[in-house]
DSSP file (Angstrom, degrees, kcal/mol; ACC not computed):
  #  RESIDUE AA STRUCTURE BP1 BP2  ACC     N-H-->O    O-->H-N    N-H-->O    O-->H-N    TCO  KAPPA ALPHA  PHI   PSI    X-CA   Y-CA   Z-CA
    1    1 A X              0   0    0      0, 0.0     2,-0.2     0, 0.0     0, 0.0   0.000 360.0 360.0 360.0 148.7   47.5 -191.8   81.4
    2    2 A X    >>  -     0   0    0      1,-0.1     3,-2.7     2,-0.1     4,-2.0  -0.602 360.0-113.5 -90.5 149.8   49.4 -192.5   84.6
    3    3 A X  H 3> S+     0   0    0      1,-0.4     4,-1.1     2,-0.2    -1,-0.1   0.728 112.7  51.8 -42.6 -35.6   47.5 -194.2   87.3
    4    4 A X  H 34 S+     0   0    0      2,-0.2    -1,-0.4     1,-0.2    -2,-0.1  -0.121 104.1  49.1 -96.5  41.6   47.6 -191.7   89.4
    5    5 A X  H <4 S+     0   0    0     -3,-2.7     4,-0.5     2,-0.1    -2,-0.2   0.330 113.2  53.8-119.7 -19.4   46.4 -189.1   87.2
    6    6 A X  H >< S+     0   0    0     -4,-2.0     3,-1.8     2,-0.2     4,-0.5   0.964 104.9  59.8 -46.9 -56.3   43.3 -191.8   86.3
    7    7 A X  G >X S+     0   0    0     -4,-1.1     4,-2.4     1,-0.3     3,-0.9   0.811 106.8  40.7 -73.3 -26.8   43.0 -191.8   90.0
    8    8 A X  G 34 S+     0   0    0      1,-0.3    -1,-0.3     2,-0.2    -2,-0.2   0.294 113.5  54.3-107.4  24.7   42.2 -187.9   90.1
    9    9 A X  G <> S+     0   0    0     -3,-1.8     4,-1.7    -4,-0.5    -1,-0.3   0.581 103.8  50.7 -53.3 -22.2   40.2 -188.0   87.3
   10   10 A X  H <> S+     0   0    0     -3,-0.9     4,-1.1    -4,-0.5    -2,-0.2   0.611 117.6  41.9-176.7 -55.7   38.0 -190.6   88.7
   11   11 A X  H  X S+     0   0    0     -4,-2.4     4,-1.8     2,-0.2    -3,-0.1   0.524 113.5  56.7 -80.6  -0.4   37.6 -188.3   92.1
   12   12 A X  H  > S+     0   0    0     -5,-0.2     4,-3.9     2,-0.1    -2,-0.2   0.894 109.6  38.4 -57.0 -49.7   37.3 -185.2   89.9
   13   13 A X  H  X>S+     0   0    0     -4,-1.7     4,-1.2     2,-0.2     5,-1.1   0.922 118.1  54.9 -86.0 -29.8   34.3 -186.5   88.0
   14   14 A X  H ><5S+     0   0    0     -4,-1.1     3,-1.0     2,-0.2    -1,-0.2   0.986 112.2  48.6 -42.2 -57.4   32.8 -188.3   91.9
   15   15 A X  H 3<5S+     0   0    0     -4,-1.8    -2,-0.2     1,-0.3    -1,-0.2   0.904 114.6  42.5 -73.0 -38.0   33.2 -184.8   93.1
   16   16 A X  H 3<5S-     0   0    0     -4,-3.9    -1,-0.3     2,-0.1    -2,-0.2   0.749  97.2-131.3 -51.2 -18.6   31.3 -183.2   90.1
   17   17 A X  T <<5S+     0   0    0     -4,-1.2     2,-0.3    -3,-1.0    -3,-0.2   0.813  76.5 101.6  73.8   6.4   29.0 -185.4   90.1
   18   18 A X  S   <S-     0   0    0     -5,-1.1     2,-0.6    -6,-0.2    -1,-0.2  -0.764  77.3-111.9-126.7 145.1   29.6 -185.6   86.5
   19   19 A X        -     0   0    0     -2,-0.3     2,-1.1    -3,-0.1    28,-0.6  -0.928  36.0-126.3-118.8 145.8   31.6 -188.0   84.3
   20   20 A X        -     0   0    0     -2,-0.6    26,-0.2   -11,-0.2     3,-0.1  -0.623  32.1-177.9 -81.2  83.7   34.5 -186.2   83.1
   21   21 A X        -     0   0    0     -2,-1.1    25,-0.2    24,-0.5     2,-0.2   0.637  60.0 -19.6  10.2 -96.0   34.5 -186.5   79.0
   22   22 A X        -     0   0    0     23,-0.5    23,-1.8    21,-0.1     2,-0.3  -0.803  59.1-166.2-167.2 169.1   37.1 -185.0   78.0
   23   23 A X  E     +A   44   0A   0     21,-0.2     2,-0.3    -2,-0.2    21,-0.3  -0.988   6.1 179.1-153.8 138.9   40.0 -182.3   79.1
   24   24 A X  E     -A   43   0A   0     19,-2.1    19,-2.3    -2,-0.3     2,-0.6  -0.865  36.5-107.6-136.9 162.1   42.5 -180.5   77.7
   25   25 A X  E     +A   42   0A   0     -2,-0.3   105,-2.3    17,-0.2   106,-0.3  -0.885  56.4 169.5 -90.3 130.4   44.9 -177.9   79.6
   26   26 A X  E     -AB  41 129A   0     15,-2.0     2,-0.7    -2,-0.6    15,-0.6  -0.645  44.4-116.3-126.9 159.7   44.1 -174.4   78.8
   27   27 A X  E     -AB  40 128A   0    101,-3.7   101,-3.1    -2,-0.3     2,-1.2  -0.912  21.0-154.1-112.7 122.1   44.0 -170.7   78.9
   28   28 A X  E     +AB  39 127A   0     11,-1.1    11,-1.2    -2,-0.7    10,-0.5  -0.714  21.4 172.2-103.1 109.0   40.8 -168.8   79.8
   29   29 A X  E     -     0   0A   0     -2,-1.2     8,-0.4    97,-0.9     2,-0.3   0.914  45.8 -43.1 -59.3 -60.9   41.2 -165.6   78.2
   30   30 A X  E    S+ B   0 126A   0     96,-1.4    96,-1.4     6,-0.1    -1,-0.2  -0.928  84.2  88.9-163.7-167.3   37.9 -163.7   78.5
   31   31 A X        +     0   0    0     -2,-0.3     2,-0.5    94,-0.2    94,-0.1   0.060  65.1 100.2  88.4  -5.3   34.4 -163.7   78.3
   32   32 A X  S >  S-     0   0    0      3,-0.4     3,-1.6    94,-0.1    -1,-0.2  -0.858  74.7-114.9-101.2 134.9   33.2 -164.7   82.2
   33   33 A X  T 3  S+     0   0    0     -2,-0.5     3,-0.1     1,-0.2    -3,-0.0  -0.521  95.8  19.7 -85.2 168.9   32.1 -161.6   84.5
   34   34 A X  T 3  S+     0   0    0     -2,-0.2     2,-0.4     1,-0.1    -1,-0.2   0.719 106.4  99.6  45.7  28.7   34.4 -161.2   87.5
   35   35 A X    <   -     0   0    0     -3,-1.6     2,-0.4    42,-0.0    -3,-0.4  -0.906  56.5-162.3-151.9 168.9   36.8 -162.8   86.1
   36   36 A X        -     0   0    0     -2,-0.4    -6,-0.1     2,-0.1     2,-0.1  -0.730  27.4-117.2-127.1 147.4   39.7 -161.5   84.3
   37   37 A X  S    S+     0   0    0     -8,-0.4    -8,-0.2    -2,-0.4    -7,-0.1  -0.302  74.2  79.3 -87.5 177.1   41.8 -163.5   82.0
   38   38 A X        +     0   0    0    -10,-0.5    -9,-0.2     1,-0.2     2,-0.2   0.578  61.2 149.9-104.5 135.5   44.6 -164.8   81.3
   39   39 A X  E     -A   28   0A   0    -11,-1.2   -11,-1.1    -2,-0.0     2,-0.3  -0.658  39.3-135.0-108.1 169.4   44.4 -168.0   83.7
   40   40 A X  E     +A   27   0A   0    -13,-0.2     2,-0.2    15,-0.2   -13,-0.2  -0.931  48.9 128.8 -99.1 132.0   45.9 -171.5   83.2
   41   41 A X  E     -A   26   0A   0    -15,-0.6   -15,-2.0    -2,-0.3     2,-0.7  -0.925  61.9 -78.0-159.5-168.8   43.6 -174.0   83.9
   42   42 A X  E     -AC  25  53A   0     11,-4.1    11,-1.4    -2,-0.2     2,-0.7  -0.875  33.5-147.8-124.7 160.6   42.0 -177.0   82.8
   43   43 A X  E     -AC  24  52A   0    -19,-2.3   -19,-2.1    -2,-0.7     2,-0.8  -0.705  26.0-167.2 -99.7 128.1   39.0 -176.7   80.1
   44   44 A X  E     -AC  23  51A   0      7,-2.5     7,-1.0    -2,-0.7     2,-0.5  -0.865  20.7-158.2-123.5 117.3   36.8 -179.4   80.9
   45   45 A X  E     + C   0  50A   0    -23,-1.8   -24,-0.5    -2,-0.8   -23,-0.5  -0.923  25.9 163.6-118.9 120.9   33.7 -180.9   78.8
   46   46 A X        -     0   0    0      3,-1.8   -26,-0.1    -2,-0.5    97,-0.1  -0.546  57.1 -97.3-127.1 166.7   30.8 -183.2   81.0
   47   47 A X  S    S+     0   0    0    -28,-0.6   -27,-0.1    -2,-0.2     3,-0.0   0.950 122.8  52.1 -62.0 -39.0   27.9 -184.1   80.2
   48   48 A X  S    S-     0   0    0     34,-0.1    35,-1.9     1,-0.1    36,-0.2   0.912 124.1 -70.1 -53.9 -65.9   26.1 -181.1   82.1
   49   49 A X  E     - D   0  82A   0     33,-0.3    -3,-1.8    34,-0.1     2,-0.4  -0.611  67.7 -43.6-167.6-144.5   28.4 -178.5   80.2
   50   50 A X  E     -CD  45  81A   0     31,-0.6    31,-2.7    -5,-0.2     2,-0.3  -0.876  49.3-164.8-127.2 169.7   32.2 -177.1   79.9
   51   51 A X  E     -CD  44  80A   0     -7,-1.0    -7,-2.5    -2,-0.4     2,-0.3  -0.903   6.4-164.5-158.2 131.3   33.9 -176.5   83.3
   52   52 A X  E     -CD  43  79A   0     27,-0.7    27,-1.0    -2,-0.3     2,-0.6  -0.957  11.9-177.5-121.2 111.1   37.2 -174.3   83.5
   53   53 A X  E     -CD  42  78A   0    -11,-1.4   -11,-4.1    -2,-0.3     2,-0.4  -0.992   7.4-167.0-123.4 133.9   39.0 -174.9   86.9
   54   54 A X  E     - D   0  77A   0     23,-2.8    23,-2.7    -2,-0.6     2,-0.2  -0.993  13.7-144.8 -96.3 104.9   42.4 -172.8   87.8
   55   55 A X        -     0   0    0     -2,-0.4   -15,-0.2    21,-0.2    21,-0.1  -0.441  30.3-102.5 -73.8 141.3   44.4 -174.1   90.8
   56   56 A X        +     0   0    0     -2,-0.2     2,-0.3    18,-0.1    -1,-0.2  -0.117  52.8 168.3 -63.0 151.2   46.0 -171.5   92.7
   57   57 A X        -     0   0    0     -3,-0.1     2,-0.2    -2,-0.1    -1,-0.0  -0.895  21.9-159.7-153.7 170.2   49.9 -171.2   91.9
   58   58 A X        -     0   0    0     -2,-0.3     2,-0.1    16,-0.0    16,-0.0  -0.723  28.6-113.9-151.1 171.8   52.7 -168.9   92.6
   59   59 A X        -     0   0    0     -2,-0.2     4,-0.2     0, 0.0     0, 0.0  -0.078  30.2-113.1 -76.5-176.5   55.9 -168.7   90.7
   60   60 A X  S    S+     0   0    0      3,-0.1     4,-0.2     2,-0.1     0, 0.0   0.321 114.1  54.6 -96.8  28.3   59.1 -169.7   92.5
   61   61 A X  S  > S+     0   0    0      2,-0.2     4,-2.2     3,-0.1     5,-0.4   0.735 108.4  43.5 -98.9 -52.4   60.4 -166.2   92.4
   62   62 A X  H  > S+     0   0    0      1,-0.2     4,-4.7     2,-0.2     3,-0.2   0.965 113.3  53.3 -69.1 -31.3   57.5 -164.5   94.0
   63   63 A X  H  4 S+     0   0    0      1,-0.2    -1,-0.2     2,-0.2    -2,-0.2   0.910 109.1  56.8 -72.6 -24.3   57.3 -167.6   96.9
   64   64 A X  H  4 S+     0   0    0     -4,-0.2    -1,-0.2     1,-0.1    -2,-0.2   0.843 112.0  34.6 -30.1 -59.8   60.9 -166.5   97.3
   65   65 A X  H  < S+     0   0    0     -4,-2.2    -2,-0.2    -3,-0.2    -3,-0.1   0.854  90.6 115.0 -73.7 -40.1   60.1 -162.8   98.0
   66   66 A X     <  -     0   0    0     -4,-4.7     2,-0.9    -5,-0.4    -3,-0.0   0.115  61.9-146.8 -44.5 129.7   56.9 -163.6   99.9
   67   67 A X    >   -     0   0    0      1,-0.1     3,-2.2     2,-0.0     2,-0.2  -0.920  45.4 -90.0 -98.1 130.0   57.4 -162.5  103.3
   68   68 A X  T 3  S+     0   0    0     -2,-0.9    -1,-0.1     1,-0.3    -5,-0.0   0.009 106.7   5.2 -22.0  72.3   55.1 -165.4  105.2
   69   69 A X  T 3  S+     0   0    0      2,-0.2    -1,-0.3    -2,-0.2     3,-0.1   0.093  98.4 109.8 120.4 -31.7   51.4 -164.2  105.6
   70   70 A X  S <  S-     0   0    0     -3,-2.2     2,-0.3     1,-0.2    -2,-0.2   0.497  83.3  -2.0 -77.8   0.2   51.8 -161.3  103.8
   71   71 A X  S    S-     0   0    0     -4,-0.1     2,-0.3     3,-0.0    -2,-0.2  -0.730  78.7 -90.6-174.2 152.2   49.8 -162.1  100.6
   72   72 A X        -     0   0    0     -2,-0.3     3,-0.1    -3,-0.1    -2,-0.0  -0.187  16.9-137.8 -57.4 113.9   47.8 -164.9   99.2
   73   73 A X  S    S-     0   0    0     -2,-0.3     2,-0.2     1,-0.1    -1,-0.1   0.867  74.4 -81.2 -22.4 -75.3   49.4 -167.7   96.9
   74   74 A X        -     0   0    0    -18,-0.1     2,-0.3   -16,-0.0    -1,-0.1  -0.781  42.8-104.6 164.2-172.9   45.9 -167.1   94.7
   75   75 A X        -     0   0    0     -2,-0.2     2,-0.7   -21,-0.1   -21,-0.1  -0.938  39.2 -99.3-134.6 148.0   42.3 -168.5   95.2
   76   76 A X        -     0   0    0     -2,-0.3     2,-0.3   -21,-0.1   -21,-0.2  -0.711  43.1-163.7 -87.7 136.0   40.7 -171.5   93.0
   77   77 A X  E     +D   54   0A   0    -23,-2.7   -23,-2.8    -2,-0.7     2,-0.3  -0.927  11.1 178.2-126.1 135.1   38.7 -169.9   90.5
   78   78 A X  E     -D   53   0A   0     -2,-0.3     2,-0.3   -25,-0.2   -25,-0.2  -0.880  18.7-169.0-126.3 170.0   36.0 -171.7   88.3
   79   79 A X  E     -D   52   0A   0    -27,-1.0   -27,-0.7    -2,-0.3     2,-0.4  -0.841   3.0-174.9-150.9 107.5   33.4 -171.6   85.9
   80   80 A X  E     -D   51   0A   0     -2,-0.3     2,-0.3   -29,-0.2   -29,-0.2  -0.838   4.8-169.3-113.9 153.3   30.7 -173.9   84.5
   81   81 A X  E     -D   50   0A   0    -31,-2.7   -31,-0.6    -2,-0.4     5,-0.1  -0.756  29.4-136.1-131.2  85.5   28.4 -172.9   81.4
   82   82 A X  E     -D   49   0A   0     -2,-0.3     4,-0.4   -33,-0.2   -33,-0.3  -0.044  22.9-108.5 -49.0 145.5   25.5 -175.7   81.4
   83   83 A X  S >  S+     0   0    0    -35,-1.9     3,-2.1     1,-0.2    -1,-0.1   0.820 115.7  65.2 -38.6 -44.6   24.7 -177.2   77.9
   84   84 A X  T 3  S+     0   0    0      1,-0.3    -1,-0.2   -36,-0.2    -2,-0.1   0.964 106.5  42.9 -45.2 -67.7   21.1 -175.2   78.1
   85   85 A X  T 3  S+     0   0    0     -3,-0.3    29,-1.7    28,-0.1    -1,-0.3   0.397  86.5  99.2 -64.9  -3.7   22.9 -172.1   78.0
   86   86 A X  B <   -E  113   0A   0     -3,-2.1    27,-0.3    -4,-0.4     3,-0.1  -0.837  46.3-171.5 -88.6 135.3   25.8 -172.7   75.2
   87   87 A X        -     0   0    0     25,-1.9     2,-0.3     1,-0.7    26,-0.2   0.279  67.9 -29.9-151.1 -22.0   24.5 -171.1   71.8
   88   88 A X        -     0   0    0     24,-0.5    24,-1.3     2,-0.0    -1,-0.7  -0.787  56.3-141.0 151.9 150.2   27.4 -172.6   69.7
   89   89 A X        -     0   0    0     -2,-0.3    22,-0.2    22,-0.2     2,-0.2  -0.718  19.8-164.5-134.5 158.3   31.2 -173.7   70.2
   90   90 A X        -     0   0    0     20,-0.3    20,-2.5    -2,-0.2     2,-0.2  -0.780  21.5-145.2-149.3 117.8   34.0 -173.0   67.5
   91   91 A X  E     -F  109   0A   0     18,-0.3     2,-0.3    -2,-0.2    18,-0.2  -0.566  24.2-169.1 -45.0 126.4   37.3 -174.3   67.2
   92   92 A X  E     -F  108   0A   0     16,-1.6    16,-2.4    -2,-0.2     2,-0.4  -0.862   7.4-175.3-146.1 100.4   39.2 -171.3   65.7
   93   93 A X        -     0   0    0     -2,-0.3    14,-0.1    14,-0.2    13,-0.1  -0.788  37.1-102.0 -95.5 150.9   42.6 -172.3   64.4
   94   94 A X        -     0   0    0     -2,-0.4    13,-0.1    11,-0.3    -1,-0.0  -0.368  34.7-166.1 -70.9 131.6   45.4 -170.0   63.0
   95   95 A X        +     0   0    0     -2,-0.1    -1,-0.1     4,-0.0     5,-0.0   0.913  57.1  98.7 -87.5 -45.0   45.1 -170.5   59.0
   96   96 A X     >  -     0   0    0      1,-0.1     4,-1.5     2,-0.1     5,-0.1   0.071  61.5-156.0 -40.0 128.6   48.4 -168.8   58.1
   97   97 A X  H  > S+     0   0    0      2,-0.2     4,-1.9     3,-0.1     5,-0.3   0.958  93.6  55.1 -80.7 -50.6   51.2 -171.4   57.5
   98   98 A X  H >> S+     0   0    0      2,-0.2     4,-2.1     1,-0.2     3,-0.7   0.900 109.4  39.9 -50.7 -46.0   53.6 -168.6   58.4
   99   99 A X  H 34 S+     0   0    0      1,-0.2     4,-0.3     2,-0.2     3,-0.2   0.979 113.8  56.4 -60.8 -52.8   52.4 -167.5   61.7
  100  100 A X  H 3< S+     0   0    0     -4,-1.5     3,-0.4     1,-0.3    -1,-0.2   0.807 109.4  49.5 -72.3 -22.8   51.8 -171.1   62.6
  101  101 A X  H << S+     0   0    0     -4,-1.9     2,-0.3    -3,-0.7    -1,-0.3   0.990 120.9  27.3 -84.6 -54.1   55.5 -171.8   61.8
  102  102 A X  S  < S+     0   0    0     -4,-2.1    -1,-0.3    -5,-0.3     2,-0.2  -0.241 115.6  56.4-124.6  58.9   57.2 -169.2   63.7
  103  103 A X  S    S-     0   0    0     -3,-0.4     0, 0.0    -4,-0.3     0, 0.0  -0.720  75.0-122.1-149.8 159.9   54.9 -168.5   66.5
  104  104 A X        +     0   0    0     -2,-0.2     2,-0.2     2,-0.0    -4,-0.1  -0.069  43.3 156.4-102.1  27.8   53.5 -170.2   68.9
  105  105 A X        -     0   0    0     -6,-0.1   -11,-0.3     1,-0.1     2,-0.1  -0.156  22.2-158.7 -77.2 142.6   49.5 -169.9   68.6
  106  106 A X        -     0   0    0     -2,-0.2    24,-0.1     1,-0.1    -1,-0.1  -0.431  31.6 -78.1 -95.6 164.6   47.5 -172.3   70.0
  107  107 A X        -     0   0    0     22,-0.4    22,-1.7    -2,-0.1     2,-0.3  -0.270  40.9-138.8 -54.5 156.3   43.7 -173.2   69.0
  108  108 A X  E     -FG  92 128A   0    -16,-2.4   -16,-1.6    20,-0.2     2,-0.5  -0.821   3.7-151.2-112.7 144.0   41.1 -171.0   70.3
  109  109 A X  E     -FG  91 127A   0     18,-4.1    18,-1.6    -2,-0.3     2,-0.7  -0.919  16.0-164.7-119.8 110.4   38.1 -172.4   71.6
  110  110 A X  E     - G   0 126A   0    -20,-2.5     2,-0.5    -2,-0.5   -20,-0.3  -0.886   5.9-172.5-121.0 116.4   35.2 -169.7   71.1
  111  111 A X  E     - G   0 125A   0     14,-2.2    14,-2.4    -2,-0.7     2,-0.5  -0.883  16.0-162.5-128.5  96.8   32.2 -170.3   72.9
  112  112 A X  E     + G   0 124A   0    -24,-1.3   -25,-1.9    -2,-0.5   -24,-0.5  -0.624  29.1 159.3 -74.5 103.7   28.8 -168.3   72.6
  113  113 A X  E     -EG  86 123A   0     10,-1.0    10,-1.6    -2,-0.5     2,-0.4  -0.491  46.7-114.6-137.6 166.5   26.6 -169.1   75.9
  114  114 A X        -     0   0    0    -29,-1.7     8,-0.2     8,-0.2     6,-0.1  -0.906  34.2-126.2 -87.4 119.3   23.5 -167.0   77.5
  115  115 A X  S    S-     0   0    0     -2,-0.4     2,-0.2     6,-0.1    -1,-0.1   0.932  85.1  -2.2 -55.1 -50.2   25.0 -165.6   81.3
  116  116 A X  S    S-     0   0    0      3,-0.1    -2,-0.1    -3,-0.1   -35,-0.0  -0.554  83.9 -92.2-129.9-142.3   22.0 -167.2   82.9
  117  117 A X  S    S+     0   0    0     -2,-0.2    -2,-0.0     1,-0.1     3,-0.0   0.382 121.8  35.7-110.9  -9.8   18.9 -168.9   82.3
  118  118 A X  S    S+     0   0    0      1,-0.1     2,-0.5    -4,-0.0    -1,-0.1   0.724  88.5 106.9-129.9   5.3   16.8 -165.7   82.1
  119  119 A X        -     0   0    0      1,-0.1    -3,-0.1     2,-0.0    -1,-0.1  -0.659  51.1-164.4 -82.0 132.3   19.2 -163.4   80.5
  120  120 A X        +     0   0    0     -2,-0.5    -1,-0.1    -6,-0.1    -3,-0.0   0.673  61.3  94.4 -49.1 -35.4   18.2 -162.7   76.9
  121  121 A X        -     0   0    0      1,-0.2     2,-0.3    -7,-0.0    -6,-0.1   0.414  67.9-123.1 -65.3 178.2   22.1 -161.1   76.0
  122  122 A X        -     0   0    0     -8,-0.2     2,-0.2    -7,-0.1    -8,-0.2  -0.844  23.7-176.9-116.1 151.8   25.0 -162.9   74.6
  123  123 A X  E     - G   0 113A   0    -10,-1.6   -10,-1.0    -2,-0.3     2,-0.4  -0.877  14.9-142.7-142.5-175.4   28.5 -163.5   75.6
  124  124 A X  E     - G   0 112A   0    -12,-0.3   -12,-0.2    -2,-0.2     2,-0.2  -0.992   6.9-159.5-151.1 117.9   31.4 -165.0   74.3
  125  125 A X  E     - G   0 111A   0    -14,-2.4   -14,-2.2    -2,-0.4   -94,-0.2  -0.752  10.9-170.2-100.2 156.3   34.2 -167.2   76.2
  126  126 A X  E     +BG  30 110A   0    -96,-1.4   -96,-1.4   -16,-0.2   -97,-0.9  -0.879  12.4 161.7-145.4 126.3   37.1 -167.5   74.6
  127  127 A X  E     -BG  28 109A   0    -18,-1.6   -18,-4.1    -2,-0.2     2,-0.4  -0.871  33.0-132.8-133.0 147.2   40.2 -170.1   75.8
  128  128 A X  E     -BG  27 108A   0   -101,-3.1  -101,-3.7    -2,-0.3     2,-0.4  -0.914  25.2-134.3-120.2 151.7   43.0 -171.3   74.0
  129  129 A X  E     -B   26   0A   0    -22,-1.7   -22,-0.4    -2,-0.4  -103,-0.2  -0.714   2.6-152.9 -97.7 134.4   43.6 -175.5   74.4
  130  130 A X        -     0   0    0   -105,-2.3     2,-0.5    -2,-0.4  -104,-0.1   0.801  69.4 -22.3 -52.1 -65.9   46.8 -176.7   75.0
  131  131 A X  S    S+     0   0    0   -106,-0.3     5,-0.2     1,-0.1    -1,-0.2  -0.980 121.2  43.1-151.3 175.3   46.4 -179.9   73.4
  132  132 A X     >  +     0   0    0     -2,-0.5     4,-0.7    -3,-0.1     5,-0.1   0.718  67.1 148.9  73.4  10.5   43.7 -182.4   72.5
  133  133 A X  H  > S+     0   0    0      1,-0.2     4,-2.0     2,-0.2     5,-0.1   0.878  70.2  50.7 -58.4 -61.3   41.8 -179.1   71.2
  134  134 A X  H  > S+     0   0    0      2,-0.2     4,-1.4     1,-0.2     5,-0.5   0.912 115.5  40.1 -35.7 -64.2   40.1 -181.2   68.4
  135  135 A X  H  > S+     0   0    0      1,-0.2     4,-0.6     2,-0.2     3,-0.4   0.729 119.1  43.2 -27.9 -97.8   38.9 -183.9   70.8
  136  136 A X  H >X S+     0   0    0     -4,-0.7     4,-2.5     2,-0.3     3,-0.7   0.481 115.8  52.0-109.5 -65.8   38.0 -181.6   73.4
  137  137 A X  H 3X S+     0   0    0     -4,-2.0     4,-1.1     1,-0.3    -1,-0.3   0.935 115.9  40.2 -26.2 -98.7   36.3 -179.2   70.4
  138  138 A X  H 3X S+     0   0    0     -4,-1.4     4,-1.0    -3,-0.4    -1,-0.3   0.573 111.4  57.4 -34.2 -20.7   34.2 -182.3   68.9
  139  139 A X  H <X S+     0   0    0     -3,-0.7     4,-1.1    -4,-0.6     5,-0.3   0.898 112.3  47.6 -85.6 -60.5   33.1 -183.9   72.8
  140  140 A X  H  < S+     0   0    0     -4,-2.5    -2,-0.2     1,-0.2    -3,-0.1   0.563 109.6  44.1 -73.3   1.3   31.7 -180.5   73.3
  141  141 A X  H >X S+     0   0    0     -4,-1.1     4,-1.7     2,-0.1     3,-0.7   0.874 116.8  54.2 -94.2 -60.2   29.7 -180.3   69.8
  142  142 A X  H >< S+     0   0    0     -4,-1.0     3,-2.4     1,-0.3     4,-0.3   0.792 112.5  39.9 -38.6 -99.6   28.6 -184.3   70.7
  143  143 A X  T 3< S+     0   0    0     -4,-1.1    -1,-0.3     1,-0.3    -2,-0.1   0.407 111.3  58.2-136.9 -25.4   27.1 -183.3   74.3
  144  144 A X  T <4 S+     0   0    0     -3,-0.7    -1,-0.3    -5,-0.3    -2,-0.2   0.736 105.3  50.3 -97.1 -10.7   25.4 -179.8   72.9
  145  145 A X    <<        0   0    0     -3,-2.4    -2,-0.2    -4,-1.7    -3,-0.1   0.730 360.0 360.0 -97.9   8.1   23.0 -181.9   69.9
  146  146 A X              0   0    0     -4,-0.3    -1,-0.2     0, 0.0    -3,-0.1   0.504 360.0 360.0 -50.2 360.0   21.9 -184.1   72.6
């Protein structure tokens, strides 16, 4: 890791409050209400919980077209799911050796949580990890049998 990407770990996990595990870059696919997948972001494991943050982007095509004021770049969108609430995490990699050879699917990380603290119901997030999925997979299994 480059210094300066230490450095914004290091005021990530100050501003959480949190110390930052471990982190992978990701896709959140589904499973939060209001918000609709698919984001790029990074999937983020704390003590507290898992964390998904998406920075605002544009392509350079569309910042091209944009005429100046006339619509929003994006908003940063997040999600945290505190440990309390997580019911069970799964690593779900593709078993086929053909699909894994000529396509490009990545691990899934499938995560069964309560929406709050007094709903009884179920939901299910589901992101796929970029790299480190194992890590990232195993940090959050470590931090939920505490």
């Amino acid at each position: 890791m480059t210094e300066e990407a230490a450095e914004f770990w290091r005021e990530y996990s100050a501003k959480l409050g949190e110390e930052v595990l471990r982190f992978s870059l990701g896709r959140y696919v589904s499973g939060m209400r209001d918000m609709e997948g698919p984001l790029w972001g990074l999937v983020i494991v704390t003590d507290a919980g898992l964390r998904f943050h998406h920075f605002p982007h544009e392509n350079w095509l569309a910042s091209l077209t944009r005429v100046s004021g006339s619509k929003e770049a994006g908003k940063e969108k997040t999600f945290f799911i505190p440990t309390a609430r997580i019911l069970s995490s799964e690593l779900v990699k593709e078993k086929s050796f053909w699909k894994r050879l000529f396509s490009s699917v990545s691990p899934r990380l499938v995560v069964r949580y309560r929406p709050s603290d007094t709903d009884t119901g179920e939901s299910t997030l589901v992101a796929e990890l970029e790299r480190d999925a194992e890590e990232l997979a195993e940090s959050l299994t470590s931090v939920l049998k505490k």
